[in-house]
N, C-alpha and C positions, 0 to 999 in steps of 0.2 A: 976349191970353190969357196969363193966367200958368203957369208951369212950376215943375215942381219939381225939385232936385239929387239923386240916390239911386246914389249910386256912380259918380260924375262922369256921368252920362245925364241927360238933361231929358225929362222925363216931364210929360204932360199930365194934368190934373186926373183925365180918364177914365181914363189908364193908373195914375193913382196911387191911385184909388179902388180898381182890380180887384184890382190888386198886394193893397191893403190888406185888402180880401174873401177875396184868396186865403191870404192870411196867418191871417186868421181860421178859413176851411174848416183847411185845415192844422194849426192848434191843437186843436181838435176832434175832430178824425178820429184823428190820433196816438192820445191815450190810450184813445179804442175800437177800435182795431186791439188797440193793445197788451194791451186788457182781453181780448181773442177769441182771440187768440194763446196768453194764457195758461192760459185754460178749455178750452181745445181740448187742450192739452200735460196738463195735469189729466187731463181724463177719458181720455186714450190711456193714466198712468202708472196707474189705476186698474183701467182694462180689462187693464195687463199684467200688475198686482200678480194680478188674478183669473183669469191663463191664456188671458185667449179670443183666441184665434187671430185674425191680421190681416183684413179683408175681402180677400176673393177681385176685383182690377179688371179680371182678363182673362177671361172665360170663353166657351169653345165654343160656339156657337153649332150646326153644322153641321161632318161631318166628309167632308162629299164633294169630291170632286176632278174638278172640270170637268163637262161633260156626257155624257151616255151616247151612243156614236154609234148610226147605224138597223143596223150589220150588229147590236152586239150587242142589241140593242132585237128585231130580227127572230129572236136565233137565232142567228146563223152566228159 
């Protein structure tokens, strides 16, 4: 089985193929993050230039606090 040298490690043809795939994925992926990242930063500075207010991420649901016990359920 041959091996290959990659930063003094012997690596086998399998690990040096995946290395090499993931090298590729990696190349790829970079400039469309970077492209999404920048369109996303766009349209937030355009949404500011025009005032609209942030999205609201927390909101109320429900403002009750625990359960109601039987005295006051009954009255008392």
């Amino acid at each position: 089985m041959k091996t290959f040298s990659v930063d003094h490690t012997q690596l086998s043809p399998n690990q040096r193929r995946m290395l090499d795939q993931q090298r590729l994925v990696r190349s790829m992926l970079n400039p469309v993050l970077a492209d999404q990242v920048a369109q996303t930063i766009a349209a937030l500075e355009v949404r500011k230039e025009q005032g609209a207010q942030p999205e609201k991420q927390w909101v109320t649901v429900s403002d009750t606090r625990g359960t109601i016990s039987i005295a006051e359920w009954m009255g008392f």
